[in-house]
Structures are given as structure tokens and as C-alpha cells.
MMTF fields as JSON, N, C-alpha, C and O atoms, coordinates in Angstrom:
{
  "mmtfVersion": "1.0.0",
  "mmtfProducer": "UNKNOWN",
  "numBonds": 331,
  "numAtoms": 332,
  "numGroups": 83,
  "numChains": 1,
  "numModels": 1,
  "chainsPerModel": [1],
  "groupsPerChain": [83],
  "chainIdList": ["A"],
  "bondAtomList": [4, 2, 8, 6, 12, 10, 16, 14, 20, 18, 24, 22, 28, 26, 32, 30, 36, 34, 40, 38, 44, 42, 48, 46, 52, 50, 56, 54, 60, 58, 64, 62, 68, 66, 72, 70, 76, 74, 80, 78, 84, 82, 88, 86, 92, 90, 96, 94, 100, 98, 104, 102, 108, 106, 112, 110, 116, 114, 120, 118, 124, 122, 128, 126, 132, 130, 136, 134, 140, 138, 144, 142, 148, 146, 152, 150, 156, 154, 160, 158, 164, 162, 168, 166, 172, 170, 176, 174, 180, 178, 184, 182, 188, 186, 192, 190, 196, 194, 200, 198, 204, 202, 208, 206, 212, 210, 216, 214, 220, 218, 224, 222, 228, 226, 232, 230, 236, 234, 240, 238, 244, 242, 248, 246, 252, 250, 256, 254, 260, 258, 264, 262, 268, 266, 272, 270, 276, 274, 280, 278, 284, 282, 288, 286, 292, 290, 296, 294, 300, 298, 304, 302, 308, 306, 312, 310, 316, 314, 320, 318, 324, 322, 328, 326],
  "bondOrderList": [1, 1, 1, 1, 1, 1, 1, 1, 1, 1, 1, 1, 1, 1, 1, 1, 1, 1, 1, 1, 1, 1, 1, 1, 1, 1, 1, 1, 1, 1, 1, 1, 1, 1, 1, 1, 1, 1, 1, 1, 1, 1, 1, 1, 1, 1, 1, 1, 1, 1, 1, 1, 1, 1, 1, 1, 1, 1, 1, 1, 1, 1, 1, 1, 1, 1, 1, 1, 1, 1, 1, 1, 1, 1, 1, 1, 1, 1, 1, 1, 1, 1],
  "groupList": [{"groupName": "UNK", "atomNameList": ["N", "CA", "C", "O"], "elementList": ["N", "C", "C", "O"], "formalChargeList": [0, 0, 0, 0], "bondAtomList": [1, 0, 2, 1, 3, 2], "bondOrderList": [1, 1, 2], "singleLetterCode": "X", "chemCompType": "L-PEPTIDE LINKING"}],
  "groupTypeList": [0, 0, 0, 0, 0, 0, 0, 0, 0, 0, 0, 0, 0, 0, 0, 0, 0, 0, 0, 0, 0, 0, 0, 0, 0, 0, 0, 0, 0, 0, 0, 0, 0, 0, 0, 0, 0, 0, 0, 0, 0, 0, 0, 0, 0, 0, 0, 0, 0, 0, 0, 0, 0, 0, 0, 0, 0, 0, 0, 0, 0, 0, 0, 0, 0, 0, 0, 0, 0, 0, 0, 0, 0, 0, 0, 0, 0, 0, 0, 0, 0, 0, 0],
  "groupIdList": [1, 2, 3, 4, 5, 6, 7, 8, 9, 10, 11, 12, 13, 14, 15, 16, 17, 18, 19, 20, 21, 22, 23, 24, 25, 26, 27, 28, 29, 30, 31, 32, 33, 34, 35, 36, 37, 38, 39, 40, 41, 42, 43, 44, 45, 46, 47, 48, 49, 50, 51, 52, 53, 54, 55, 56, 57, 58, 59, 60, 61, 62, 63, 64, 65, 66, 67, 68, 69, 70, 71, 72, 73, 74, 75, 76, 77, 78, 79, 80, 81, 82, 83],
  "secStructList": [7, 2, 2, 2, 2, 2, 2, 2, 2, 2, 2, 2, 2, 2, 2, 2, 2, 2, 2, 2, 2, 2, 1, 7, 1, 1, 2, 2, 2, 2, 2, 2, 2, 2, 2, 2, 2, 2, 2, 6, 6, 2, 2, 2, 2, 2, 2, 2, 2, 2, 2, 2, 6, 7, 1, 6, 6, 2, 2, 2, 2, 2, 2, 2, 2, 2, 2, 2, 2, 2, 2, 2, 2, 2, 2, 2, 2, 2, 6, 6, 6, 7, 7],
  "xCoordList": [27.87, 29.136, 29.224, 30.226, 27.965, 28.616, 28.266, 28.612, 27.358, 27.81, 29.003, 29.512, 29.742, 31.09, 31.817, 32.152, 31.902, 32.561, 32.166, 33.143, 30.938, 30.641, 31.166, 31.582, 30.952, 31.741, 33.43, 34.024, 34.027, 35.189, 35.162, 36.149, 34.619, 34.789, 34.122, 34.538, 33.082, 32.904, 33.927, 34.023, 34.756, 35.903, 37.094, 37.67, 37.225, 38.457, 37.684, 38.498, 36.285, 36.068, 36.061, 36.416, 35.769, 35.769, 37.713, 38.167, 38.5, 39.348, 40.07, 40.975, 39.69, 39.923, 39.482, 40.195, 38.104, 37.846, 38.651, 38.913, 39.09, 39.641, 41.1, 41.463, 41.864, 42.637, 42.417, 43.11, 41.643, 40.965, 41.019, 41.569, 40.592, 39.915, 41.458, 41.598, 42.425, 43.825, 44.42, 44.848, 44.487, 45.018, 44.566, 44.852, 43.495, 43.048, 42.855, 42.282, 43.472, 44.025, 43.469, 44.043, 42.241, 41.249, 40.297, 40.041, 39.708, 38.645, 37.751, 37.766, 37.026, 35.808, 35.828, 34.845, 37.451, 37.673, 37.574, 36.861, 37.738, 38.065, 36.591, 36.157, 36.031, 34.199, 33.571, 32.395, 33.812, 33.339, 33.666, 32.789, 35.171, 35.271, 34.525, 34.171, 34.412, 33.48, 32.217, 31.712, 31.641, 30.528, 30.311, 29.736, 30.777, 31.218, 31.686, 31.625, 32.194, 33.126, 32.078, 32.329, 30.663, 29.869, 28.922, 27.992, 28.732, 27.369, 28.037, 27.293, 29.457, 29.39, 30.028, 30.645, 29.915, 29.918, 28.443, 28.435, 27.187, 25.984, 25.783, 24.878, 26.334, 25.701, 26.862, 26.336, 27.919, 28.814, 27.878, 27.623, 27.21, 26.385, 24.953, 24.505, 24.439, 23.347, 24.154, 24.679, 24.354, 25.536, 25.455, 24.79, 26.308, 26.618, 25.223, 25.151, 24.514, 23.063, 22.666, 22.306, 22.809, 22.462, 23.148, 22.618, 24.504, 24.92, 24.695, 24.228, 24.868, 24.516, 23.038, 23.058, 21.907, 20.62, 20.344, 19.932, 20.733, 20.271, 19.744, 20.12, 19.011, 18.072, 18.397, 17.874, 19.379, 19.179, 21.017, 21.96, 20.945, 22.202, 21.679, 22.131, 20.55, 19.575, 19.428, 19.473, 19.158, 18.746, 19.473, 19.173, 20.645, 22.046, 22.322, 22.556, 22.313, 22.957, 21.808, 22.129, 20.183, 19.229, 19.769, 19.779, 20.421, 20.94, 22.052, 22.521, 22.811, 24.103, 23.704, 24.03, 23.037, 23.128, 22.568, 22.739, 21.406, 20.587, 22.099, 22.492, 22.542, 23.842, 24.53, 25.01, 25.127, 25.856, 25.092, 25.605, 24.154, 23.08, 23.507, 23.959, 23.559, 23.186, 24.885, 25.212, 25.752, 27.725, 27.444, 27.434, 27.257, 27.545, 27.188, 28.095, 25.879, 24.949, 26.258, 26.96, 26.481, 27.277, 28.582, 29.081, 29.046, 30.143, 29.968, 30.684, 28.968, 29.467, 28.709, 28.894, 27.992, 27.872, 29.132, 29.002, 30.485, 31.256, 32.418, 33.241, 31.948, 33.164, 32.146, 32.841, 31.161, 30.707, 30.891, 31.301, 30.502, 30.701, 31.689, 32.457, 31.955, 33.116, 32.45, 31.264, 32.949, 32.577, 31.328, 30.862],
  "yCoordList": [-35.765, -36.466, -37.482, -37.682, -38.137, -39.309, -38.888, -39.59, -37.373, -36.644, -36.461, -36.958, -35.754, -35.448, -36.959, -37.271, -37.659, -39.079, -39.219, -39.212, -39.364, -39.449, -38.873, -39.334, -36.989, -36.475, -36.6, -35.866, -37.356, -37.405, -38.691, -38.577, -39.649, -40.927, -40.658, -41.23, -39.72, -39.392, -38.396, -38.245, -37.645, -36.999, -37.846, -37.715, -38.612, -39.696, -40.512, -40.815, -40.846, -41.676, -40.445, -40.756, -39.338, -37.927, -38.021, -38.037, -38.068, -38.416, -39.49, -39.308, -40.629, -41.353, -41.387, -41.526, -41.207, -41.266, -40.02, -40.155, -38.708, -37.559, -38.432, -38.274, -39.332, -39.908, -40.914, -40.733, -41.778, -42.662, -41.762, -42.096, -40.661, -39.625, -39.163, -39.212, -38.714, -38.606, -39.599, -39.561, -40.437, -41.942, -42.774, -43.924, -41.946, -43.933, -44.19, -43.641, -45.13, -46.16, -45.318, -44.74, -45.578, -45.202, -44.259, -44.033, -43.637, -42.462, -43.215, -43.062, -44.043, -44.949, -44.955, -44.609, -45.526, -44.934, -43.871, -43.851, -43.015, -41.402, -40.99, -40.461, -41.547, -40.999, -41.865, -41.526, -42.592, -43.725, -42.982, -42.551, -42.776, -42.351, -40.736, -40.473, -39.965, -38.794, -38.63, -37.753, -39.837, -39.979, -40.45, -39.862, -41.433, -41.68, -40.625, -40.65, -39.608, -38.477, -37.232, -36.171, -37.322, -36.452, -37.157, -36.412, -38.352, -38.824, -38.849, -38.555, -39.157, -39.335, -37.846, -37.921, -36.295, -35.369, -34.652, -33.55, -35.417, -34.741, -35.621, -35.164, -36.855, -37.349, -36.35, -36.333, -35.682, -34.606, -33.511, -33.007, -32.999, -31.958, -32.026, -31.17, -33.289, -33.913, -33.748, -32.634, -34.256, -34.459, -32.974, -32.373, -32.471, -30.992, -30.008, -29.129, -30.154, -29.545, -29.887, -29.077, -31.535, -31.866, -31.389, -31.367, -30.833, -30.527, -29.347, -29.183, -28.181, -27.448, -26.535, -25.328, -27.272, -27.441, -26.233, -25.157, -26.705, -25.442, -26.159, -27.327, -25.748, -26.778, -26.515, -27.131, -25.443, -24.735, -25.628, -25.289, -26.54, -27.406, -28.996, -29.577, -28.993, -30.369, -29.997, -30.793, -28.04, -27.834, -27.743, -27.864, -27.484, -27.679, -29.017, -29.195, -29.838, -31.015, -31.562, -32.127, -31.342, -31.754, -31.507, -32.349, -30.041, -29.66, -29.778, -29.682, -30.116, -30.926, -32.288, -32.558, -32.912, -34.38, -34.612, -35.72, -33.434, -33.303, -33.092, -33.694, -32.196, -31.556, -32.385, -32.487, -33.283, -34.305, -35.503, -35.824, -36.027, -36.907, -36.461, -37.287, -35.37, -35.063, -34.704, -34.876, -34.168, -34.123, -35.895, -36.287, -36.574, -38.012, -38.63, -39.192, -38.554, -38.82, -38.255, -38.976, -36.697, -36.588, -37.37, -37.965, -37.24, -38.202, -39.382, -39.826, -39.823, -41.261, -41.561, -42.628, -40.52, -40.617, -39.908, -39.812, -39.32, -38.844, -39.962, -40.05, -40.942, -41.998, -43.416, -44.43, -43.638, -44.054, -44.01, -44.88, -42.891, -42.46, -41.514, -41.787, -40.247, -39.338, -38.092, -38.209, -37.066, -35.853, -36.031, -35.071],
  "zCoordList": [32.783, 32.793, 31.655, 30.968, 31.539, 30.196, 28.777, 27.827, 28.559, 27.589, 27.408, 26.403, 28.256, 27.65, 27.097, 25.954, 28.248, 27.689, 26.369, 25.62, 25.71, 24.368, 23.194, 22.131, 23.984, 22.982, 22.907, 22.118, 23.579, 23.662, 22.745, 22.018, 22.492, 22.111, 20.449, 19.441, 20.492, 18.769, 18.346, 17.128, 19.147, 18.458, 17.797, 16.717, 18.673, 18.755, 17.294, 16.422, 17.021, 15.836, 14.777, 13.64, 14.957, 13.614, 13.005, 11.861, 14.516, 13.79, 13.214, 12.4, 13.618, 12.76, 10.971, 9.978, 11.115, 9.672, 8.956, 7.761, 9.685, 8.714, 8.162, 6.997, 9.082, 9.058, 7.804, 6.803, 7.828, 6.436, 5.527, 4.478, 5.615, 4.429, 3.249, 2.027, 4.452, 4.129, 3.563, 2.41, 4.22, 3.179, 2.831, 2.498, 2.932, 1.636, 0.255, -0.686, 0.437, -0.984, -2.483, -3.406, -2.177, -3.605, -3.158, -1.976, -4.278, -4.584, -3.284, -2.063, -4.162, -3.18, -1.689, -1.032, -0.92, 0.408, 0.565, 1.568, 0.348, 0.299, 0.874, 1.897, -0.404, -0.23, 0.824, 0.955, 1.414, 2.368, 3.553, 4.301, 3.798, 4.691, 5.106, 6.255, 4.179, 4.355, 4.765, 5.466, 4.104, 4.798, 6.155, 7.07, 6.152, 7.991, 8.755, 9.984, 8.066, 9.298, 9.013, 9.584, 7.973, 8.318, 8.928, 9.24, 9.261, 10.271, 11.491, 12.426, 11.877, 12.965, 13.511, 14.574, 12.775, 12.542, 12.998, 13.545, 12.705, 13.173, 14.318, 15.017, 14.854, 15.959, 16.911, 18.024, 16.984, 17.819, 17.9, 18.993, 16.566, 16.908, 17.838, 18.601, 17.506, 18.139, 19.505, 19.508, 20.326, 21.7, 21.918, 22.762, 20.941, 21.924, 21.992, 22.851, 21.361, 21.652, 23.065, 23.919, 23.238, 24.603, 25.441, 26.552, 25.352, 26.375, 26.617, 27.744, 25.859, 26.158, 25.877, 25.634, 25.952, 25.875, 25.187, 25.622, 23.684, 22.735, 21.619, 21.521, 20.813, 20.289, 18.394, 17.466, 18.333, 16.872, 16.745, 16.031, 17.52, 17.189, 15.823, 14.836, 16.684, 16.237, 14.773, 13.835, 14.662, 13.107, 12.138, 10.95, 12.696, 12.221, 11.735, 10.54, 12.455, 12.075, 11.09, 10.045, 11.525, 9.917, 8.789, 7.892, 8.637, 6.928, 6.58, 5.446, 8.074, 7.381, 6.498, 5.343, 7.266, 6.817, 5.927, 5.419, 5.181, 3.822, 2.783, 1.784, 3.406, 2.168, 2.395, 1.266, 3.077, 2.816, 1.965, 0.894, 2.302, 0.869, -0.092, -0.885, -0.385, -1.585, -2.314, -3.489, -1.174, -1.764, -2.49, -3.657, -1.256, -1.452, -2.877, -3.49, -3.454, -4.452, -5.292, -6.002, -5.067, -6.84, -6.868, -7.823, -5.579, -5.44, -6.18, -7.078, -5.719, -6.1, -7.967, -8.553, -8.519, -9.747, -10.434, -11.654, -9.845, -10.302, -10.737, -11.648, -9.335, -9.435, -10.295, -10.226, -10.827, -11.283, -12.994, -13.763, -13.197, -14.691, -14.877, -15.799, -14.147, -14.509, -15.02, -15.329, -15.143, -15.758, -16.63, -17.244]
}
């Protein structure tokens, strides 16, 4: 029961940040908010593994959050220096 509550309360924050992601102001928000809507993106996957006690959810969300490091990194040397 307070799994689900959780996952109901990290959906409600996934969308908020897609919401940030859509309008915000500058590049820098943009990328801020992505990163926030992919961590709190693997703690949903983390959750739903628990719920439904499968474990190749956990491995999932490890290589998300490697490939997101690493989107992020060029990101932010893109908005740093540029092409």
C-alpha cells in the first residue's frame, strides 16, 4: 500500500519537472530540469521493481542513470563552450 502512494507522489514530481523541462526560461533550466526528471525517473523504476518484485528493474534503472551522467556531462559542456 505505501508503495503505490510513492509511486503516485514520484509521478506527480516526473511531472512536474517534464513541465520545468517545457518551459523553462533558459538552456541551463532545461538541463536541470532533465536531470531531476531522470533521477527521480530511476527512483519510479527503483519503486516499481519493489512492487512488483522483479529485480531486472534495479538493472534498468543502473544504466539509465550511467547514460544520463554522461547526456548530462555533454550537456553541460555544450552549454559551456558550444559546438
Amino acid at each position: 500500500m505505501a508503495i503505490t502512494i510513492f509511486i503516485f507522489i514520484i509521478c506527480a514530481g516526473l511531472l512536474i519537472c517534464i513541465l520545468r523541462m517545457v518551459l523553462g526560461p533558459t538552456m541551463a533550466d532545461r538541463a536541470i530540469a532533465m536531470d531531476t526528471a531522470t533521477t527521480v525517473s530511476v527512483a519510479l523504476l527503483v519503486l516499481l521493481g519493489l512492487f512488483f518484485d522483479r529485480y531486472v528493474y534495479l538493472d534498468v534503472s543502473l544504466v539509465y542513470s550511467i547514460i544520463s551522467f554522461v547526456g548530462l556531462i555533454a550537456i553541460a559542456r555544450y552549454l559551456e563552450k558550444g559546438i
